[in-house]
N, C-alpha and C positions, 0 to 999 in steps of 0.2 A: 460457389458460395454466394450467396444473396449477401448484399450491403445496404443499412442505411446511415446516412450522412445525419445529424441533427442539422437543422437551417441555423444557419448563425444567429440570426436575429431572435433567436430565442435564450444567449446571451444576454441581451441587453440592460444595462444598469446593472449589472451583477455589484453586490456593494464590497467594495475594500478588495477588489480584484482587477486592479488597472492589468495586468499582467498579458501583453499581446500573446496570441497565439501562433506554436510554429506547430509545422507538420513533417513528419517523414514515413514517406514507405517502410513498409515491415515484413512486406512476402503477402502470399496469397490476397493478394487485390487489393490489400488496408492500409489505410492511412493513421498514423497513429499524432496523437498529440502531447505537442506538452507546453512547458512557460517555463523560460528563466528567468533571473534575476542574478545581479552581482558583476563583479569583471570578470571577463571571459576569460584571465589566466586566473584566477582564483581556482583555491584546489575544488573541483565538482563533487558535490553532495547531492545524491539522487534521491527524491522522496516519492517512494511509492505509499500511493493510496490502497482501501480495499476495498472490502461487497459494503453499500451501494454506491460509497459517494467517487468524489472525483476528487482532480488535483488541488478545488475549491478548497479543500480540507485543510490544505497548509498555507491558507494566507496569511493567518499570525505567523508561522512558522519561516516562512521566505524573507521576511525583511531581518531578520535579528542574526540570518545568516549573511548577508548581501552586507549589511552593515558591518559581519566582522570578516568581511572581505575575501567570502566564499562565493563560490558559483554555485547556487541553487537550483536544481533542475526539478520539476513536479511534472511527471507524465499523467496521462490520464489512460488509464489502460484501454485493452480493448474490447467495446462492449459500454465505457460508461465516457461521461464528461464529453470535450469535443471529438474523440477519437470514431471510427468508423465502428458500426454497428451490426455483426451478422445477428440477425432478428430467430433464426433457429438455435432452441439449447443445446441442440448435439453439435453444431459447431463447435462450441464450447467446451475446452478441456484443457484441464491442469498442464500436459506438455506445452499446448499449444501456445496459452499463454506465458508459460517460462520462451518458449520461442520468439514470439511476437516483442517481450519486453528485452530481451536479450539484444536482437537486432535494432531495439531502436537504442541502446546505449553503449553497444559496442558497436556494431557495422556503421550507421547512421552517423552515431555522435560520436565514437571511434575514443571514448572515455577513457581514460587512463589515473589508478592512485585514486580512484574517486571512492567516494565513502557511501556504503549504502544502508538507505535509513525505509524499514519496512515497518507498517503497522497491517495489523489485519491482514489480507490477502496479501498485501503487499510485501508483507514478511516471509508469508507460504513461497510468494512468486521470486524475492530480493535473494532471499538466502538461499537458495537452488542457484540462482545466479552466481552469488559469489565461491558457493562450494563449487562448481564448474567451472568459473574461469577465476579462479583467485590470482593470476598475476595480473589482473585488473584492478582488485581492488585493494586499496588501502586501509580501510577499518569498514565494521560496520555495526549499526545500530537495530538492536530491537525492538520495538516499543509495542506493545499489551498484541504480541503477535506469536508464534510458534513454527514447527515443522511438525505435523503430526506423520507418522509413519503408519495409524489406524492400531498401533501396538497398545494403544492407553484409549480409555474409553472418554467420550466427550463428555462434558457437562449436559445434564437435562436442561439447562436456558439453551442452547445451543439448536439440540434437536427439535426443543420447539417451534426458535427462530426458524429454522430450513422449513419445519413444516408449513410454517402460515407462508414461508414467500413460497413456497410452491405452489398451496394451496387459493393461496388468493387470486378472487376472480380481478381487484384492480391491484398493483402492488403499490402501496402508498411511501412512497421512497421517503420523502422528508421525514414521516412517519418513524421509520424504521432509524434515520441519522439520531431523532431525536430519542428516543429510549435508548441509543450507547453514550448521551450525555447527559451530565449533570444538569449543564446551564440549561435556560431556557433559551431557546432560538426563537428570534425575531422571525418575523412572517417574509421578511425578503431575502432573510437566509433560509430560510426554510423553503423560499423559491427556486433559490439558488442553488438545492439540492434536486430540485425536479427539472431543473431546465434542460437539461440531453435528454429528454424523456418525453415527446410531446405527446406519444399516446402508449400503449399497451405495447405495441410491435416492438415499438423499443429498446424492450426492458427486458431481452432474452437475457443478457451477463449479468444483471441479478440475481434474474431466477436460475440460474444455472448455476453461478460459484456455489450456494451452499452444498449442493450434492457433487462437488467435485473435489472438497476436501474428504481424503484416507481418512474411514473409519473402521476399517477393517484391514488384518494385517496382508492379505492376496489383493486390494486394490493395485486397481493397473500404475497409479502413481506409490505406490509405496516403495520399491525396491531404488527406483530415484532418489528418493527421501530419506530413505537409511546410508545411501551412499553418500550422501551430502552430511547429511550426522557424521557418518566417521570421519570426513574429510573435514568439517568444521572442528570438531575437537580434536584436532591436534595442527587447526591451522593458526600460525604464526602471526596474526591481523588484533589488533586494540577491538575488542567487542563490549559493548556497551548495552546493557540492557537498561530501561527505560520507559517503565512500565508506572499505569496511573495505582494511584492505591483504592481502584475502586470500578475495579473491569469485572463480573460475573465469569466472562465467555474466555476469556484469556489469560485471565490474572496468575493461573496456576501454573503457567509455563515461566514466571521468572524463576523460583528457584533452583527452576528445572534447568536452563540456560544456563545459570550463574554458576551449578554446580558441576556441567558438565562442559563447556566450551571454552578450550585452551585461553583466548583471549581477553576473558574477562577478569582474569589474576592480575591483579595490581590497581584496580581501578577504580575510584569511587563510583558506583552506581545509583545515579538521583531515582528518589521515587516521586512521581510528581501528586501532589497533594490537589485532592478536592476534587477530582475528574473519573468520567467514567471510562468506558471501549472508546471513543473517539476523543483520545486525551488533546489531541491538536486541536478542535472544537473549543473544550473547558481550559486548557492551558497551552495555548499552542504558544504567545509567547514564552512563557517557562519552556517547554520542550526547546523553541529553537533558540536559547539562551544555553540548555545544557550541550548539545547536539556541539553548537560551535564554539563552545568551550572544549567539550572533547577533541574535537577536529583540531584545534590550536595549539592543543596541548601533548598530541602525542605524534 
């Protein structure tokens, strides 16, 4: 497998991301990345990002957890942010990266009780994780995310988005951050979603996750995916769903969550106001206000 590395210095002045970066192996040749924040015996809260952005995504979200005296972990999966980059799409698959993320929060960081918080991809990749190893985690959080088993058919905004990233001769990453939110993004956040990207080669795990989420019920990841279903509903864990009120692409899986996932009986479930698909963007302090209120509280 071919790697490419982004140059660091294509970081630089990232705004409101003091956040150093660590690295650990993950298997097949990759180095994966991520940033914490918080004390290190604090109970760990892993925030996974999804298709395009990176662990940028939760800078509001990292301090409101650090502050209530959580250890924040934000990787950047593989494929985007500082993490290592196979530049072919067929690299690219849903096992692999449940793999890749798996090793760096259980073998690597050797996580225990920790709580996992997916949105987007991150939810496709988090929750496979915890329905496999659930004596690792201790609650976990959904936010405008799903498991698609390919058994329910997607939204036509969906099929359109995979089309144009497939299709496009440049793929305009910021581009794409900015139509899953509300707010307007500043021109150096909107850098700061291109910066693991310095040309085309790059930008294989983009173009690759939309066509590796199950839309059909014989995908080679569906039979994983239903198996995680059943083990998620009737697993014993605080699940919290946490969803914006104003996702197109995802929105339709909270009630779906709420109705069928043992965990989430008993719990207030925030809906966070005024945001789109990338709620940590439009309200990431709100998110990581409820997130670590959940965490404290149960």
């Amino acid at each position: 497998m071919r790697i490419l590395r982004t140059p660091e210095e294509c970081f630089d002045g990232l705004p409101g991301f003091p956040y150093e970066p660590r690295y650990a192996d993950v298997g097949d040749g990759l180095r994966m990345a991520y940033v914490e924040a918080g004390p290190t015996d604090g109970e760990p809260v892993v925030l996974l990002h999804g298709e395009p952005s990176w662990s940028f995504l939760y800078r509001h979200v990292i301090p409101e957890l650090a502050a209530a005296g959580l250890r924040a972990i934000a990787p950047d999966l593989i494929g985007f942010g500082r993490s290592d980059k196979p530049p072919e799409i067929g690299d690219h698959t849903y096992a692999r990266h449940v793999e890749w993320t798996r090793a760096l929060v259980l073998d690597a960081l050797r996580l225990r009780r920790m709580t996992m918080v997916g949105q987007d991809w991150g939810g496709l990749i988090g929750l496979r994780i915890a329905a496999e190893h659930p004596e690792r985690v201790a609650r976990i959080v959904a936010a405008n995310t799903g498991l698609p088993t390919g058994d329910i058919p997607m939204p036509d905004v969906w099929h359109r988005f995979k089309e144009a990233v497939l299709k496009a001769p440049v793929l305009d990453i910021a581009r794409l951050v900015q139509a899953g939110c509300k707010s307007e993004l500043s021109p150096e956040v909107r850098a700061a979603y291109d910066a693991p990207f310095p040309d085309e080669s790059y930008k294989a795990g983009p173009r690759a996750m939309p066509g590796l989420v199950p839309i059909s019920p014989d995908d080679p990841a569906a039979p994983a995916n239903r198996a995680a279903w059943e083990i998620l509903t009737t697993l014993d864990r605080p699940f919290l769903v946490a969803f914006s009120d104003g996702d197109p692409i995802a929105g339709g899986m909270a009630p779906i969550l709420l109705k069928t996932m043992a965990g989430t009986s008993g719990l207030a479930h925030p809906v966070i106001k005024g945001a789109g698909h990338f709620l940590q963007e439009d309200a990431g302090a709100e998110l990581g206000r409820q997130i670590a209120a959940f965490v404290t509280s149960t």
